[in-house]
C-alpha positions as CSV (number, residue, x, y, z in Angstrom):
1,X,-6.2,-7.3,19.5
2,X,-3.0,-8.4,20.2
3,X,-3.8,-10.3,23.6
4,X,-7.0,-11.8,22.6
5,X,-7.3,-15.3,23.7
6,X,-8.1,-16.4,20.6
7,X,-4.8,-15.6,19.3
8,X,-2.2,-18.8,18.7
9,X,0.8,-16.5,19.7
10,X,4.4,-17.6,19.0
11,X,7.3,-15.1,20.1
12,X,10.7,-15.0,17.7
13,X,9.6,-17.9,15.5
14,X,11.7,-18.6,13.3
15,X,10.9,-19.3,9.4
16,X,13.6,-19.8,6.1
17,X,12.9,-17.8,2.9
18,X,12.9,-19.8,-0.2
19,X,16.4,-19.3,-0.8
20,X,17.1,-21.0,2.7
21,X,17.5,-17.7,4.4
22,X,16.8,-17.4,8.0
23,X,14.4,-15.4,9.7
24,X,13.3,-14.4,13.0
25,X,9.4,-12.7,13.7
26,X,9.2,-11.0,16.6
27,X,5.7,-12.1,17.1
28,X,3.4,-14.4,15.4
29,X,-0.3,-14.8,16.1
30,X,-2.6,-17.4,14.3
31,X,-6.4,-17.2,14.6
32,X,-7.3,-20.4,13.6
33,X,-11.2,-20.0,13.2
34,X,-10.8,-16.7,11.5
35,X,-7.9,-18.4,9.3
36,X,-5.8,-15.8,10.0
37,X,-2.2,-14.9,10.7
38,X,-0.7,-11.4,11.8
39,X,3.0,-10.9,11.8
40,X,4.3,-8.1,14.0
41,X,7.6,-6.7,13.9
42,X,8.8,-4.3,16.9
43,X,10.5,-1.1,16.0
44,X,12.6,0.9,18.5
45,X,14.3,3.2,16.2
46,X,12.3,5.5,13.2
47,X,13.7,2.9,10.4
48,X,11.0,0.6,9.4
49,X,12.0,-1.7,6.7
50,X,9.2,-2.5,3.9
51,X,11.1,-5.6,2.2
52,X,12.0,-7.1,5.6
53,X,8.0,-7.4,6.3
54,X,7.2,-8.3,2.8
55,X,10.2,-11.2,3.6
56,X,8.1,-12.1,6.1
57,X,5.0,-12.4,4.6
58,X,6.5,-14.1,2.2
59,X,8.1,-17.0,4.1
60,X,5.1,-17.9,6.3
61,X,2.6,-18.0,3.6
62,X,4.7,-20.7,2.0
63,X,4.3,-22.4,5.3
64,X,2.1,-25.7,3.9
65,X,-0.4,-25.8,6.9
66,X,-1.1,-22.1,6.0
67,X,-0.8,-22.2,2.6
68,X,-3.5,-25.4,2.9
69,X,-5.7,-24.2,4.6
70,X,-5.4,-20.8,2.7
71,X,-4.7,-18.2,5.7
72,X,-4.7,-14.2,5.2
73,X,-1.8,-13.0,6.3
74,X,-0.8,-9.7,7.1
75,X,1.9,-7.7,8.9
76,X,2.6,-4.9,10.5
77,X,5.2,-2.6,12.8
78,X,4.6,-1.5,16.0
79,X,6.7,1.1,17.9
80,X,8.0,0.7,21.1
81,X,9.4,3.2,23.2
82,X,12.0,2.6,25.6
83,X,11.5,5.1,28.3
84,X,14.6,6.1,31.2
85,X,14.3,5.2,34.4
């Protein structure tokens, strides 16, 4: 899912909470024929942080194109693991 072609796929975009704060998604992928729009945050570490997805989410659905045009979005964490070499 995440490679799909069909994926619009923008790498530490950058989006400002209402407050003005600033914000930087690892990866964000728009599907515009599904109207869709997945937020994923990687995680190296075992600390995954609810309120800093929920900012998120938050943020880009007050986006006006996406808030238009009335997108699902959702988010979620994926785990990387950083192996030795």
């Amino acid at each position: 899912m995440l490679f799909r072609s069909r994926w619009h796929v923008f790498t530490e975009f950058t989006v400002f909470t209402a407050a003005g704060r600033e914000l930087r998604i690892d990866r964000l992928m728009i599907d515009e024929a599904a109207k869709a729009v997945e937020i994923i945050d990687y995680k190296t570490g075992e600390t995954y942080a609810e309120e800093q997805m929920e900012m998120y989410v938050a943020a880009v659905a007050d986006l006006p194109w996406l808030k238009e045009n009335t997108y699902s979005i959702h988010g979620r964490f994926i785990e990387i693991h950083v192996l030795d070499q």
